[in-house]
ROSEDO-332636 format. One line per field, with one value per residue (C-alpha): residue in one letter; residue number from 1; x, y, z; chain. Coordinates in pm, 1 decimal. Each point is the difference from the previous one (the first is absolute). Layout:
N
resn: [A/...]
resi: [NUM/...]
u: [X/...]
v: [Y/...]
w: [Z/...]
chain: [A/...]
***
This chain:
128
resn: [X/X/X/X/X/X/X/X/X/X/X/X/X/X/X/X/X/X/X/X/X/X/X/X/X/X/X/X/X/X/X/X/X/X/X/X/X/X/X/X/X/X/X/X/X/X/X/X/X/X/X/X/X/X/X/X/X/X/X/X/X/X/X/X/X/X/X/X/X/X/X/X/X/X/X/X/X/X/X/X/X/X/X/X/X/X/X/X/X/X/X/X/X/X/X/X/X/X/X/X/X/X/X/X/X/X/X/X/X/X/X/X/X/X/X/X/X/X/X/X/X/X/X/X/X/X/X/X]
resi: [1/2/3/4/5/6/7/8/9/10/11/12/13/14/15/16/17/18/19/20/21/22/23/24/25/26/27/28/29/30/31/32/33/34/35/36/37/38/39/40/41/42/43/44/45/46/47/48/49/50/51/52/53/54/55/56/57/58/59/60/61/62/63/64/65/66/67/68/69/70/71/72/73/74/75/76/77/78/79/80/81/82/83/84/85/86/87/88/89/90/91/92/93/94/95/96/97/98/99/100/101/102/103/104/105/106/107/108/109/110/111/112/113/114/115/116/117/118/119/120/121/122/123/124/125/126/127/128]
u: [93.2/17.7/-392.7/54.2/213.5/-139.7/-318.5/203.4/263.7/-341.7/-147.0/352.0/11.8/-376.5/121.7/298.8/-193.6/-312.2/287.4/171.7/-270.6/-112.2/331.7/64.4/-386.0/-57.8/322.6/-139.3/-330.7/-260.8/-88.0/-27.4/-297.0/-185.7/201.8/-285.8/-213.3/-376.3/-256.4/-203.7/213.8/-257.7/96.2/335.6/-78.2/-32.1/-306.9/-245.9/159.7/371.5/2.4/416.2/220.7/381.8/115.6/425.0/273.0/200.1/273.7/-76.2/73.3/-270.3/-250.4/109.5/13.8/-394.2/-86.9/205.1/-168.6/-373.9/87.4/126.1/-328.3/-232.6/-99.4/-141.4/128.1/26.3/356.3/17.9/385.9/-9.9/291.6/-198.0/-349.4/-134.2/-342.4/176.9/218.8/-272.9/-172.8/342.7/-16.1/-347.6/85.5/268.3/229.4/372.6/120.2/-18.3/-137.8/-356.2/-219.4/-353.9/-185.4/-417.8/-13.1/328.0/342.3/343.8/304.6/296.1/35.3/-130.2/-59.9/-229.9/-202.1/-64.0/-108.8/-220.2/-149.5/-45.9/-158.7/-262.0/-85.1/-136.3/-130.4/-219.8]
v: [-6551.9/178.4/44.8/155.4/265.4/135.8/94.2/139.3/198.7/194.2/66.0/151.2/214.5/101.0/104.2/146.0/226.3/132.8/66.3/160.0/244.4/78.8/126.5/200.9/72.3/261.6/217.3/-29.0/235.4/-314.8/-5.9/334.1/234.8/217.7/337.9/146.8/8.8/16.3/217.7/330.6/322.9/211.5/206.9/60.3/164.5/365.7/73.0/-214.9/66.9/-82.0/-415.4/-2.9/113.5/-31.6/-7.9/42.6/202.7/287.6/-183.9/-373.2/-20.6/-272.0/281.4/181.3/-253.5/-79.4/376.9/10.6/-308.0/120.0/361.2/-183.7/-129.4/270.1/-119.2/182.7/-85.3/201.8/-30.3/-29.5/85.8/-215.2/146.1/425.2/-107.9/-47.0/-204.4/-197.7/-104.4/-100.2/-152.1/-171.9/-172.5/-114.1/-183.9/-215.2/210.3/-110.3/115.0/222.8/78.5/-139.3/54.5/-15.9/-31.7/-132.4/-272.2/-84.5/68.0/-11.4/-24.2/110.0/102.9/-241.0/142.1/-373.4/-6.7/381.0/-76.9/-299.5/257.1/238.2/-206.7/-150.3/319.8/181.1/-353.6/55.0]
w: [381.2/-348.9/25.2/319.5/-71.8/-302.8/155.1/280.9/-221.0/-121.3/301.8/71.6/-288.2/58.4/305.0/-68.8/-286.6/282.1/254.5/-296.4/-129.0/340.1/50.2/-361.5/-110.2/309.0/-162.8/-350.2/57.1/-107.0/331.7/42.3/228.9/-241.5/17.1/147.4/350.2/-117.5/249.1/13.2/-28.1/-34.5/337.9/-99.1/-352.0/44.4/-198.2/-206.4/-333.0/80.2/13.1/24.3/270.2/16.6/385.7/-59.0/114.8/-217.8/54.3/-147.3/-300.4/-92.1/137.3/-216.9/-330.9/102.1/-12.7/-307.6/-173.6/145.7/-167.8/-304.4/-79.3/82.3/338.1/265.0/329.1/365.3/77.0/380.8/194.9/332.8/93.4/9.7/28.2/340.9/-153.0/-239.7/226.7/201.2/-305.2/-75.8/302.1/17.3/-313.0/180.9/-237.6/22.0/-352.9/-214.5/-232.1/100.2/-272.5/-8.8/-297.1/46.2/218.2/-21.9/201.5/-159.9/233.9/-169.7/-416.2/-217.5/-365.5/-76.6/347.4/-74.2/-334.3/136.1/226.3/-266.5/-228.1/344.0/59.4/-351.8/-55.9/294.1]
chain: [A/A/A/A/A/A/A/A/A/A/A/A/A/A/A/A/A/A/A/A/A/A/A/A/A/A/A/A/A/A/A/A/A/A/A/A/A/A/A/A/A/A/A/A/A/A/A/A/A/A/A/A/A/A/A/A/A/A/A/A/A/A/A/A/A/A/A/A/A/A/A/A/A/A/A/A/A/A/A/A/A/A/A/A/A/A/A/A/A/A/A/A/A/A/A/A/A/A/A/A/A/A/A/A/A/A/A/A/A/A/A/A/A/A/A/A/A/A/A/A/A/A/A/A/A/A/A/A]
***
């Protein structure tokens, strides 16, 4: 019998640690989606030059800590007001937009304000 339940008390504890980090490890960020949707933007930039587009409100506050934090470091971005602008509203939406801000920086699309995943972004596109 004692040879029996050892080899079953650690199966049980196995078990008991999977169930366990299943539960906890989703909560901690390790299993985390990339803060970013990958794709081609290229119709939503308004000219060749500008590669980084803010889609916010004036009244969000994290709009407005993006634009301050773009500004901050010199970058040029087309700051886009679904709430006035007929198009970007329209643009908005063909994005599957549902907060804001959306940035778009290159080939990548930022929902919400992340200073690292704009950073990542950043650094993807003067690398490319």
């Amino acid at each position: 019998m004692h040879k029996l339940v050892n080899p079953l008390a650690k199966y049980g504890a196995m078990l008991a640690l999977v169930l366990g980090a299943s539960y906890v490890l989703p909560d901690t960020g390790l299993l985390a989606k990339p803060g970013y949707v990958a794709g081609d933007f290229r119709t939503f930039y308004p000219d060749a030059r500008t590669r980084v587009v803010v889609y916010g409100t004036n009244s969000c506050p994290y709009c407005a800590e993006a634009r301050a934090y773009l500004r901050q470091r010199n970058i040029a971005f087309a700051d886009v007001d679904v709430n006035d602008a007929a198009q970007g509203r329209r643009d908005y939406t063909a994005l599957g937009g549902q907060v804001v801000p959306l940035i778009l920086i290159g080939g990548r699309r930022l929902d919400g304000y992340d200073e690292q995943a704009i950073e990542d972004a950043l650094e993807e596109l003067t690398a490319s």
